[in-house]
PDB file with one MODEL, atoms N, CA, C and O in Angstrom:
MODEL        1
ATOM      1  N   UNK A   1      32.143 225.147 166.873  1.00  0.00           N
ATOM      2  CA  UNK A   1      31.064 224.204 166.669  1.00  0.00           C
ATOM      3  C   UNK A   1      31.597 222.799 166.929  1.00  0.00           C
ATOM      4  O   UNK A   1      32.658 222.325 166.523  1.00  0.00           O
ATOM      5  N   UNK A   2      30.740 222.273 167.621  1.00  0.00           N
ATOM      6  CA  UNK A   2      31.300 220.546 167.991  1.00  0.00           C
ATOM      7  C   UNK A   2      30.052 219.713 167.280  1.00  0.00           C
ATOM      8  O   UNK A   2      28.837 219.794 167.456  1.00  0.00           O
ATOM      9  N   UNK A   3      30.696 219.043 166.578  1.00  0.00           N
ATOM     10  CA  UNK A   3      30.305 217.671 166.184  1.00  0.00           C
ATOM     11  C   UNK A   3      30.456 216.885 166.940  1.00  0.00           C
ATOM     12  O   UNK A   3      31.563 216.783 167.469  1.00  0.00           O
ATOM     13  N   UNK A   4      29.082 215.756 167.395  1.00  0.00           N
ATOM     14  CA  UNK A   4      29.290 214.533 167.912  1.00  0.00           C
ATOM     15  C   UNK A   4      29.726 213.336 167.029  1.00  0.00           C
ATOM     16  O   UNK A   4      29.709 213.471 165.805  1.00  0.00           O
ATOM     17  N   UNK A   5      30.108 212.197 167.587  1.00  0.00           N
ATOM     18  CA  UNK A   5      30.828 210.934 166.954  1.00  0.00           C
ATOM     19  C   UNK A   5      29.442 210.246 165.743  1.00  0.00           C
ATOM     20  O   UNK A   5      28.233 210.040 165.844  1.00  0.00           O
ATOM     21  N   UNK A   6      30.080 210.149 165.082  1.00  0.00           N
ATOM     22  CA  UNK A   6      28.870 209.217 163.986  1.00  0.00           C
ATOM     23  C   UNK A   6      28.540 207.882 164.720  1.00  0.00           C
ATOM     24  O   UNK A   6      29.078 207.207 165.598  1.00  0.00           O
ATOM     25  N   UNK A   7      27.685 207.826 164.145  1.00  0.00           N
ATOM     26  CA  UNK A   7      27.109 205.830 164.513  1.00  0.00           C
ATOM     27  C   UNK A   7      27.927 205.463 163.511  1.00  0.00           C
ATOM     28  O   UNK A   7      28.558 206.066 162.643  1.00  0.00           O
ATOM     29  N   UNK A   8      27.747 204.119 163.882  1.00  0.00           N
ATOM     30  CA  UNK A   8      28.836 203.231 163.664  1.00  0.00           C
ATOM     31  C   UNK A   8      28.086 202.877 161.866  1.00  0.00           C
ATOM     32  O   UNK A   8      28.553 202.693 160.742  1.00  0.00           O
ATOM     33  N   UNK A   9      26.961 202.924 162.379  1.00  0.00           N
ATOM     34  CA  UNK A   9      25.892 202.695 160.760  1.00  0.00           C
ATOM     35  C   UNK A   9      26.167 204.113 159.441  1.00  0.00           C
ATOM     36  O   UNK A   9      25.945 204.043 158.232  1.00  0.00           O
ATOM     37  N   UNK A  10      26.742 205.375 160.292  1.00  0.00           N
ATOM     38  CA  UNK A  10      27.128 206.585 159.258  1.00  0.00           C
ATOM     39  C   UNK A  10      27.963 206.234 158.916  1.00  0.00           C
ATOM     40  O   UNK A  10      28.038 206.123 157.692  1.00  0.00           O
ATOM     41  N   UNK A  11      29.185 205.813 159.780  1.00  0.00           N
ATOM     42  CA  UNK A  11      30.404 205.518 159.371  1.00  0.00           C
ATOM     43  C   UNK A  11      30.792 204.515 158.083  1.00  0.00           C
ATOM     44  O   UNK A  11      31.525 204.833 157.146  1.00  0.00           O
ATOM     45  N   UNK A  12      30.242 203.461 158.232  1.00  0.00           N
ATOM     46  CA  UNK A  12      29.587 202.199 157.128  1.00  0.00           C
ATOM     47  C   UNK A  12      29.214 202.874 155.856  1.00  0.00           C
ATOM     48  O   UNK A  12      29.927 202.817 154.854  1.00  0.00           O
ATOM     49  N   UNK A  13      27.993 203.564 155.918  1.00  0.00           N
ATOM     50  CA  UNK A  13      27.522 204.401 154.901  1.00  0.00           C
ATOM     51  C   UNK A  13      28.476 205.182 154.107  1.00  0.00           C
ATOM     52  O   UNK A  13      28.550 205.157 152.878  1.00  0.00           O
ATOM     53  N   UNK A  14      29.440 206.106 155.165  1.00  0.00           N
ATOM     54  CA  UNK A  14      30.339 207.350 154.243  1.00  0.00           C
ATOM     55  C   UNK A  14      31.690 206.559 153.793  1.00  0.00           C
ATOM     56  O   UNK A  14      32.542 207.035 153.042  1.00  0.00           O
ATOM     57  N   UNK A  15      31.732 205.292 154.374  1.00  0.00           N
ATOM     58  CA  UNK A  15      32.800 204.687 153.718  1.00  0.00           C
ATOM     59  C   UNK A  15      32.551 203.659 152.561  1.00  0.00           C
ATOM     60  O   UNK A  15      33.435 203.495 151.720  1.00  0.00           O
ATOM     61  N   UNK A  16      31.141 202.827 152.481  1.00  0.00           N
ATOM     62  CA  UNK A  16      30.549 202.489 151.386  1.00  0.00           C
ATOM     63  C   UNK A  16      30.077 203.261 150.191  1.00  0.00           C
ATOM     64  O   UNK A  16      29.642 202.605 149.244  1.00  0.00           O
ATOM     65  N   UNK A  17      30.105 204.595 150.110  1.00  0.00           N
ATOM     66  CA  UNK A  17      29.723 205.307 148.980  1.00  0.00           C
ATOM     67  C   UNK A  17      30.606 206.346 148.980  1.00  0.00           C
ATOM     68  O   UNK A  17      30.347 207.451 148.503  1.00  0.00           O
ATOM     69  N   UNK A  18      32.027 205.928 149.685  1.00  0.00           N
ATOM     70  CA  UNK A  18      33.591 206.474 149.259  1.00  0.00           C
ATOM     71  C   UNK A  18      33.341 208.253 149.590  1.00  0.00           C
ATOM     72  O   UNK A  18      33.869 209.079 148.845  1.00  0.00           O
ATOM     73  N   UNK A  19      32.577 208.637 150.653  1.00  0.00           N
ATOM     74  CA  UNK A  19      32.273 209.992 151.021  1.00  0.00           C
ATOM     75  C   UNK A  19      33.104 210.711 152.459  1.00  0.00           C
ATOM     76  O   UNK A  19      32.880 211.804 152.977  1.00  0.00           O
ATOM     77  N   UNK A  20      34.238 209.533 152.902  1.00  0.00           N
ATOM     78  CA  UNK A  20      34.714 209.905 154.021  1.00  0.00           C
ATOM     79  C   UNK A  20      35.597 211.517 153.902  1.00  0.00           C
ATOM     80  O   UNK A  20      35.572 212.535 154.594  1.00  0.00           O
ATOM     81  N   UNK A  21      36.253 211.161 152.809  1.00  0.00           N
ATOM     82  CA  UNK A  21      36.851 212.557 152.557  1.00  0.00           C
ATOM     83  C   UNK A  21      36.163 213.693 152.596  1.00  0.00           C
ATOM     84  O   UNK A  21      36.234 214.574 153.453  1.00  0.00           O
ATOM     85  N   UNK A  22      35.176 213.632 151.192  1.00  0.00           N
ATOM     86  CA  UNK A  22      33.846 214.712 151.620  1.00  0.00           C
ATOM     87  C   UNK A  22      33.756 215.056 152.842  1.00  0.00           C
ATOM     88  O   UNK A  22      33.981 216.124 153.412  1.00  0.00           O
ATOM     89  N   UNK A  23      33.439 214.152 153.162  1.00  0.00           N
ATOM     90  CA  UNK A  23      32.956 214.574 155.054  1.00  0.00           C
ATOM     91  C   UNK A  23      33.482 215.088 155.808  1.00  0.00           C
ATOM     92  O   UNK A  23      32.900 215.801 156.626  1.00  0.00           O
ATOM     93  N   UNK A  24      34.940 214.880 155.792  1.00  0.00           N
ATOM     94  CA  UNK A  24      35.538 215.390 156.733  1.00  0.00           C
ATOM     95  C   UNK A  24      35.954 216.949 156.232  1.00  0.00           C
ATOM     96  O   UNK A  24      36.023 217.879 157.036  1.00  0.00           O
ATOM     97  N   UNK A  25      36.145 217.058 155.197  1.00  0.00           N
ATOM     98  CA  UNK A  25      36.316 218.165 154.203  1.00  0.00           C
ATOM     99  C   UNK A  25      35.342 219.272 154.281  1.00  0.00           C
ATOM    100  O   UNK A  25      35.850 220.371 154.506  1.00  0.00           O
ATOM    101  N   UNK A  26      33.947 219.230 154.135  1.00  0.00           N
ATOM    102  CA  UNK A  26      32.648 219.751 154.549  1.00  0.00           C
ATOM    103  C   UNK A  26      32.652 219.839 156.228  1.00  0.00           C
ATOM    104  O   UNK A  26      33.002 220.961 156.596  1.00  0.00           O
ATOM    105  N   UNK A  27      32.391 219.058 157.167  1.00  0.00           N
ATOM    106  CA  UNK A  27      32.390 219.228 158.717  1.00  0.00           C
ATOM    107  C   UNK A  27      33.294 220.165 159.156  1.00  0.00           C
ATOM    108  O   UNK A  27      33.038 221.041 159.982  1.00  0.00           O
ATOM    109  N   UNK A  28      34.711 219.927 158.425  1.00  0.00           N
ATOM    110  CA  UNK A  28      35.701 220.898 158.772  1.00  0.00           C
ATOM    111  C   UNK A  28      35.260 222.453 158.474  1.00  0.00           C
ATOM    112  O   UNK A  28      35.620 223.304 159.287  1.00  0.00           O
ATOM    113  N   UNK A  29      34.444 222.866 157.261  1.00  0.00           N
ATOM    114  CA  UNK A  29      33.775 223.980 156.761  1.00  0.00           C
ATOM    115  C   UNK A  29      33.077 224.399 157.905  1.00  0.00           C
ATOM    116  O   UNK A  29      33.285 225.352 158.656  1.00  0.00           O
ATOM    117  N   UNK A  30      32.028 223.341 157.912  1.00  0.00           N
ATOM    118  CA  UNK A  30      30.747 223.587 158.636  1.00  0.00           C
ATOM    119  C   UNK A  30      31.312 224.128 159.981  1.00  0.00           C
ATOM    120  O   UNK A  30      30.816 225.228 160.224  1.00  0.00           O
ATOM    121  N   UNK A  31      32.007 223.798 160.734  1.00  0.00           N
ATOM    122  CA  UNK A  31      32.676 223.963 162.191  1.00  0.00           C
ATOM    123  C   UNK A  31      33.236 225.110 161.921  1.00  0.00           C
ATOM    124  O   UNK A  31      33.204 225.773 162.958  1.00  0.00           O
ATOM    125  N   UNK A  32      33.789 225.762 160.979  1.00  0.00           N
ATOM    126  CA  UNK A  32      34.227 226.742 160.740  1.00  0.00           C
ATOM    127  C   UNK A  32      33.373 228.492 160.490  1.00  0.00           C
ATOM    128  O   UNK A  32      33.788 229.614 160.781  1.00  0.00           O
ATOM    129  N   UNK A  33      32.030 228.029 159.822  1.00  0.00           N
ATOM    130  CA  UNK A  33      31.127 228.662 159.293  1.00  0.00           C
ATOM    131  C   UNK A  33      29.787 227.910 158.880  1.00  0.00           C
ATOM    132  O   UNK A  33      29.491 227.601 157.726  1.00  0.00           O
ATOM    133  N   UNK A  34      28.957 227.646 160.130  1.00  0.00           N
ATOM    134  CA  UNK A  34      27.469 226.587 159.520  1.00  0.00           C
ATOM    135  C   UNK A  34      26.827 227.534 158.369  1.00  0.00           C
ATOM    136  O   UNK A  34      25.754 227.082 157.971  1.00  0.00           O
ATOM    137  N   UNK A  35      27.159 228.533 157.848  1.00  0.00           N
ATOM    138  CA  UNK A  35      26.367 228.991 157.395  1.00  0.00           C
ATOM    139  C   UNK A  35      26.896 229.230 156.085  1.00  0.00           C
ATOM    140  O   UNK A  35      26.062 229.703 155.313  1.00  0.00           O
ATOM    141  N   UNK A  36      28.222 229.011 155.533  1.00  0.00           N
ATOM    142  CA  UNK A  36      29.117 229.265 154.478  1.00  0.00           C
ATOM    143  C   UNK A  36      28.239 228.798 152.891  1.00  0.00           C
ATOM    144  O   UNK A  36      27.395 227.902 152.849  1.00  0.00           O
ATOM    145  N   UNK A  37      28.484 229.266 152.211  1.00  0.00           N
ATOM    146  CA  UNK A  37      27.964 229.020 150.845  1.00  0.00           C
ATOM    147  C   UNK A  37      28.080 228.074 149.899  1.00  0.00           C
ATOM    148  O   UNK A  37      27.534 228.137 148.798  1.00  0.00           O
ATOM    149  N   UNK A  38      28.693 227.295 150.235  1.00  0.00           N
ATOM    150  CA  UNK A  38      29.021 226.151 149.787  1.00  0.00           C
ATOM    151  C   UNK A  38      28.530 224.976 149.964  1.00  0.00           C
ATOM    152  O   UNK A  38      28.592 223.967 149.262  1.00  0.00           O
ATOM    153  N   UNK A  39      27.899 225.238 151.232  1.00  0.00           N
ATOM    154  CA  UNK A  39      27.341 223.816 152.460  1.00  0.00           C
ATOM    155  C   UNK A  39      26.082 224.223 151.642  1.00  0.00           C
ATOM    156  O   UNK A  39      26.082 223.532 150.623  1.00  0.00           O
ATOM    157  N   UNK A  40      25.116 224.975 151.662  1.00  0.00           N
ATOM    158  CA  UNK A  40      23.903 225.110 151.275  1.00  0.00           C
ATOM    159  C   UNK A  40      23.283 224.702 152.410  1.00  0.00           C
ATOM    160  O   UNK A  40      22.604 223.739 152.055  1.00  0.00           O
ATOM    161  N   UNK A  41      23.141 224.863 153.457  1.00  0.00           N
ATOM    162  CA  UNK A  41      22.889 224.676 154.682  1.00  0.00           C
ATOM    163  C   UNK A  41      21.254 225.441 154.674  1.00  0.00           C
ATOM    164  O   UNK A  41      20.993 226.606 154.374  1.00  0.00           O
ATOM    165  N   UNK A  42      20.113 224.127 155.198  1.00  0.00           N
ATOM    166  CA  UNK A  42      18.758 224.720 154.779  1.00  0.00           C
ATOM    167  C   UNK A  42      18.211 223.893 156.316  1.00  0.00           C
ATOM    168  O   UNK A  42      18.604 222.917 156.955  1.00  0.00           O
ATOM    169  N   UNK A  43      17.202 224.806 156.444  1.00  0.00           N
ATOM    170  CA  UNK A  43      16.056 223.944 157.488  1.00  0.00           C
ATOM    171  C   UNK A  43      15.520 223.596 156.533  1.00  0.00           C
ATOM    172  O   UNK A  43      15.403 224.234 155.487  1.00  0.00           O
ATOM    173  N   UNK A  44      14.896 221.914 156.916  1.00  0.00           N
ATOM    174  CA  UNK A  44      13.865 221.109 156.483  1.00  0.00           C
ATOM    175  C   UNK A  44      12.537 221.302 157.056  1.00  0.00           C
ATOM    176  O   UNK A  44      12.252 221.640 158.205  1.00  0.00           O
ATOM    177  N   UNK A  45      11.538 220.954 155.774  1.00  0.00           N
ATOM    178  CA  UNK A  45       9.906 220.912 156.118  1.00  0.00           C
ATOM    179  C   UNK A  45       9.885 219.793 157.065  1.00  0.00           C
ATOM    180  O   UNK A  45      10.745 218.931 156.888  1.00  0.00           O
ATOM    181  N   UNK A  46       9.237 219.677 157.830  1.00  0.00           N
ATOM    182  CA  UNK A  46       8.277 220.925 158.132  1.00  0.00           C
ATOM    183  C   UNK A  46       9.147 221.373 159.764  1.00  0.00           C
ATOM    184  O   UNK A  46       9.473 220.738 160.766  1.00  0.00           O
ATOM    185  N   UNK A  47       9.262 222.819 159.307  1.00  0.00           N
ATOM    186  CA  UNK A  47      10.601 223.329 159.904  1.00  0.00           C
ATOM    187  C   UNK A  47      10.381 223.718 161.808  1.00  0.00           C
ATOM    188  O   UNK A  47      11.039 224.454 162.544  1.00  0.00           O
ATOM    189  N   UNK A  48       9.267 222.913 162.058  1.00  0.00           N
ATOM    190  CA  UNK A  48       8.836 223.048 163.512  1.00  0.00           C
ATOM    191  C   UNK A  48       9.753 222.158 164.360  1.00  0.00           C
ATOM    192  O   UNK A  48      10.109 222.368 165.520  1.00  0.00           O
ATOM    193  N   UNK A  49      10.074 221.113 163.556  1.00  0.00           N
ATOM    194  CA  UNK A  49      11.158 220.335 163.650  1.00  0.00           C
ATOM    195  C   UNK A  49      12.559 220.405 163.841  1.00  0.00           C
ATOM    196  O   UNK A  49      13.126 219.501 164.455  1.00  0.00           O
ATOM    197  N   UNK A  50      13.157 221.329 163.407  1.00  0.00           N
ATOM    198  CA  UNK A  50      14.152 222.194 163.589  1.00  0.00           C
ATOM    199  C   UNK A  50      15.512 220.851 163.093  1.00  0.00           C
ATOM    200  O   UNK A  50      16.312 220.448 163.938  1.00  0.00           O
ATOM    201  N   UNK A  51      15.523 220.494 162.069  1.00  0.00           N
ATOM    202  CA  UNK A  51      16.152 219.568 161.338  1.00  0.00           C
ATOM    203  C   UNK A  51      16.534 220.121 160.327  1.00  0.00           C
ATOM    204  O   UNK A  51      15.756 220.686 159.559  1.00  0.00           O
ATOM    205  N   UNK A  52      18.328 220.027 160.076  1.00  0.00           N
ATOM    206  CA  UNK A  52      18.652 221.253 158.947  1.00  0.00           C
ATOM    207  C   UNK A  52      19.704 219.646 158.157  1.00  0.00           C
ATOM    208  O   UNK A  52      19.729 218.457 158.476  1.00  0.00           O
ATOM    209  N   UNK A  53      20.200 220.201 157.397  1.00  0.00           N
ATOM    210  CA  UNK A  53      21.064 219.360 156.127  1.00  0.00           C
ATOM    211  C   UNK A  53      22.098 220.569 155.680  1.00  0.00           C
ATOM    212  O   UNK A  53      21.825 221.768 155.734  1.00  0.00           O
ATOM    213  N   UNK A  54      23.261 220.033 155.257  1.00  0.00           N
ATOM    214  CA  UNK A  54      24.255 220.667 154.582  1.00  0.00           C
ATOM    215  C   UNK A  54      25.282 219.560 153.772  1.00  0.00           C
ATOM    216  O   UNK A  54      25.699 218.428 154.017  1.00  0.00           O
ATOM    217  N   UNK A  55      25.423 220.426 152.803  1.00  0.00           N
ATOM    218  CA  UNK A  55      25.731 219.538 151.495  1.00  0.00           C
ATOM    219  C   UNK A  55      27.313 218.823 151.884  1.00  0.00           C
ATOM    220  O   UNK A  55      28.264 219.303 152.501  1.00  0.00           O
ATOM    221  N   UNK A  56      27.136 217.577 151.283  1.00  0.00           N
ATOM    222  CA  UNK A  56      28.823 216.781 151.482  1.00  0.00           C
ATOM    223  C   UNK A  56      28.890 216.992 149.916  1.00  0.00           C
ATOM    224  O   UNK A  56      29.632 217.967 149.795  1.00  0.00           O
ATOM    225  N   UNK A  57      28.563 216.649 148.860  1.00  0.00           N
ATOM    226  CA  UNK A  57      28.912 216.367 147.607  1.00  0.00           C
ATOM    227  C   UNK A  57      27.310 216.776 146.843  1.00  0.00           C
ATOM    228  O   UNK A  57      26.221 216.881 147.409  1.00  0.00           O
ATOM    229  N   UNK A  58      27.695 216.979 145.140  1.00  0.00           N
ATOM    230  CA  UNK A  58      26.312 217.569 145.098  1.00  0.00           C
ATOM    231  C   UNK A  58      25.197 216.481 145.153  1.00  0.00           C
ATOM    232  O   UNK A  58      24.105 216.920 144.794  1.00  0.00           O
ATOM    233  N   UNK A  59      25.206 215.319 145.473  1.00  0.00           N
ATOM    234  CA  UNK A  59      24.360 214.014 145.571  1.00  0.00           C
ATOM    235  C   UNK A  59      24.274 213.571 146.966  1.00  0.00           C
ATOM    236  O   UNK A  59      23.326 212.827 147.219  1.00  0.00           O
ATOM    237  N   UNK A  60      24.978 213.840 147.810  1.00  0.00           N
ATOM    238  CA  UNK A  60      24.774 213.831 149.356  1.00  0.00           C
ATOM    239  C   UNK A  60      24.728 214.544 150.300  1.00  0.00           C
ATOM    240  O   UNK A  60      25.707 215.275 150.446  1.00  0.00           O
ATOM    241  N   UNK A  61      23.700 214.637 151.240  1.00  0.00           N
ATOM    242  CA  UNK A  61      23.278 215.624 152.160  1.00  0.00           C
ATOM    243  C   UNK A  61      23.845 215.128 153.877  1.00  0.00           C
ATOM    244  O   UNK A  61      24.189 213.946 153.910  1.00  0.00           O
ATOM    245  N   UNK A  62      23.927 215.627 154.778  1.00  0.00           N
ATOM    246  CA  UNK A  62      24.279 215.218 155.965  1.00  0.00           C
ATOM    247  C   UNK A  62      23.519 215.755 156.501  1.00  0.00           C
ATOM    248  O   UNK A  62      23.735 216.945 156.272  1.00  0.00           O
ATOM    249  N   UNK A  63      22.336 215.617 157.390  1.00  0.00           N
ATOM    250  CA  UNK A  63      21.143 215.361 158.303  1.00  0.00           C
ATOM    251  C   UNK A  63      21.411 215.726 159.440  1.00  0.00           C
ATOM    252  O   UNK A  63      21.980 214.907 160.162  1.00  0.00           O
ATOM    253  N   UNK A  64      21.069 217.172 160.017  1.00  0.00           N
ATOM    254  CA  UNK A  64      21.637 217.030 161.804  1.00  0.00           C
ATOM    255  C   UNK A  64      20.855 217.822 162.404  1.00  0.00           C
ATOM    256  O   UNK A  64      20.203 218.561 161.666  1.00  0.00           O
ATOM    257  N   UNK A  65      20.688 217.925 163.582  1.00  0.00           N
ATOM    258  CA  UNK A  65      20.221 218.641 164.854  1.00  0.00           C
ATOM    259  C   UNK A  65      21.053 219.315 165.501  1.00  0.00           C
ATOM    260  O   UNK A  65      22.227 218.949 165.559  1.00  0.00           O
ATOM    261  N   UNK A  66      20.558 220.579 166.200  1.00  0.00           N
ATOM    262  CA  UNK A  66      21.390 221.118 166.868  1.00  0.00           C
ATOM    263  C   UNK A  66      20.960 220.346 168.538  1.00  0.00           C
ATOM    264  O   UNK A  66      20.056 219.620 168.951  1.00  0.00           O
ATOM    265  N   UNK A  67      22.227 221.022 169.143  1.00  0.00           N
ATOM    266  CA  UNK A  67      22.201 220.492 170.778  1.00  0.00           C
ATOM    267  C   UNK A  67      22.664 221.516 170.992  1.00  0.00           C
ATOM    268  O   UNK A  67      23.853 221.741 170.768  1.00  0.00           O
ATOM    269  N   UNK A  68      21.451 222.817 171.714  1.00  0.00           N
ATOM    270  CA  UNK A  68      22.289 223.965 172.293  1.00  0.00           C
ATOM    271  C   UNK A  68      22.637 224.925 171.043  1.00  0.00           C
ATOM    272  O   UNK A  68      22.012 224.729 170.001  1.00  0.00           O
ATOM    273  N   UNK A  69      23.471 225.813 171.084  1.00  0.00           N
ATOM    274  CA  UNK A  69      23.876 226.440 170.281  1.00  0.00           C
ATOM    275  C   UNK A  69      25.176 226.210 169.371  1.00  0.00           C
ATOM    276  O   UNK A  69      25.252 226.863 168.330  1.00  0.00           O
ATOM    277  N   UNK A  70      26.103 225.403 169.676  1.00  0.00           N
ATOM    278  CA  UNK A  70      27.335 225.003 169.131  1.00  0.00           C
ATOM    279  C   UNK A  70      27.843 223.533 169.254  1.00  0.00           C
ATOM    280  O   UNK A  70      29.032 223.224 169.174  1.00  0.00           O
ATOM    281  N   UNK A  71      26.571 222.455 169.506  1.00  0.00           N
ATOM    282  CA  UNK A  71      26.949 221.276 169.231  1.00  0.00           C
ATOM    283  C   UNK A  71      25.816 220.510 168.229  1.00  0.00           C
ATOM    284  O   UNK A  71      24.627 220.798 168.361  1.00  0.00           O
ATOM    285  N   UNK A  72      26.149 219.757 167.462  1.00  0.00           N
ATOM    286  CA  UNK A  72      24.865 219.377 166.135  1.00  0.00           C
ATOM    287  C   UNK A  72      25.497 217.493 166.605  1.00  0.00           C
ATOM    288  O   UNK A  72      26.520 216.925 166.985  1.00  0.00           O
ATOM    289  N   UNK A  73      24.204 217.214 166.278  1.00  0.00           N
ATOM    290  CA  UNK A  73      24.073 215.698 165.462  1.00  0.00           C
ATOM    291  C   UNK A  73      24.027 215.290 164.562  1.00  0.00           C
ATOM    292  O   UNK A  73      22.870 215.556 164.236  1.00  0.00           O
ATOM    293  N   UNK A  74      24.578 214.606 163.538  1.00  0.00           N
ATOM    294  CA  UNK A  74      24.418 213.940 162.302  1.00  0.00           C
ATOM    295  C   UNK A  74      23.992 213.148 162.160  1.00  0.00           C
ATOM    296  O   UNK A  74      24.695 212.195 161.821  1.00  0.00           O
ATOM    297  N   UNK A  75      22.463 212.946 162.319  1.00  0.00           N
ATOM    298  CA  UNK A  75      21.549 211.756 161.805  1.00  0.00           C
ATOM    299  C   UNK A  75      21.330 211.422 160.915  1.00  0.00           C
ATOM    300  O   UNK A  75      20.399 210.652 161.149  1.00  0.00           O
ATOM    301  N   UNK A  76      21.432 211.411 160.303  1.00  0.00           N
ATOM    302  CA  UNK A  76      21.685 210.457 158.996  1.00  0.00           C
ATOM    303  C   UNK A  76      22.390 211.525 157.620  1.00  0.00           C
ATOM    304  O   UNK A  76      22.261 212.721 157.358  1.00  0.00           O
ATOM    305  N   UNK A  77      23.206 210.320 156.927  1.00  0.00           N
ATOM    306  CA  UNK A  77      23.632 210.975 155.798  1.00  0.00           C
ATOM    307  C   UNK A  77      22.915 210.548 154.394  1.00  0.00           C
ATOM    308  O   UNK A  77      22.734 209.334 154.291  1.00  0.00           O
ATOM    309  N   UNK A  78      22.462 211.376 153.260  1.00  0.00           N
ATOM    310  CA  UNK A  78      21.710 210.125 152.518  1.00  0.00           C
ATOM    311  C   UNK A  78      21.331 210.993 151.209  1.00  0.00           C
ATOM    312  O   UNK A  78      21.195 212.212 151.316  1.00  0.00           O
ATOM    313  N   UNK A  79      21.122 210.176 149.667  1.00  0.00           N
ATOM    314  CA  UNK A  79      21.092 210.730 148.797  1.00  0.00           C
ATOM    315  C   UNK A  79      19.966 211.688 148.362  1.00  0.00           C
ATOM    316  O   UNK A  79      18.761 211.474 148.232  1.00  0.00           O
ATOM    317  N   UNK A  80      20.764 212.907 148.157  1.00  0.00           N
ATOM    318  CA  UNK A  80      19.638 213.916 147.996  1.00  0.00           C
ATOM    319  C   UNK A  80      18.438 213.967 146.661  1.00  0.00           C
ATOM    320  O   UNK A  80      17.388 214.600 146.549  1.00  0.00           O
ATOM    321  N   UNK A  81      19.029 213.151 145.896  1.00  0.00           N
ATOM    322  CA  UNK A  81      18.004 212.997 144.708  1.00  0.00           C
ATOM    323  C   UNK A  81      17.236 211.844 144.853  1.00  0.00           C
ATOM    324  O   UNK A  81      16.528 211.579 143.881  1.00  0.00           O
ATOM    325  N   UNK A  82      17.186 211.103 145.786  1.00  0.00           N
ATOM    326  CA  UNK A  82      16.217 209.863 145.931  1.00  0.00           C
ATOM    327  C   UNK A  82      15.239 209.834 145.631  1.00  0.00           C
ATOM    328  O   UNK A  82      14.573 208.811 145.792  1.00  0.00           O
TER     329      UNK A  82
ENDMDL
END
């Protein structure tokens, strides 16, 4: 599984709310197994959209798209209890 590069605005974000570790910690999972039990890895409503999330910490979610079958986007990262 390939991950593309964060925006420069994720990057800001996972280092302002001290989540870089998480992240890299989780992505490393995710690349390993998108589907592992830990990530909690869900399609979002309304799921025509095809926009899934998998967990960094239990208060932050990471936001992505697939490209193809084995490359995702991370559009946005952001608090899941908002």
């Amino acid at each position: 599984m390939e991950i593309f590069s964060l925006s420069k605005r994720l990057r800001a974000f996972l280092r302002a709310h001290r989540l870089e570790q998480a992240f890299q910690k989780q992505t490393a999972l995710f690349c390993e197994n998108p589907w592992h039990p830990s990530l909690h890895t869900e399609l979002l409503e309304p799921k025509r959209l095809r926009i899934y999330s998998f967990r960094l910490t239990r208060s932050y979610r990471a936001i992505f798209v697939y490209h193809g079958s084995d490359r995702i986007e991370i559009i946005d990262v952001n608090n899941h209890y908002q």
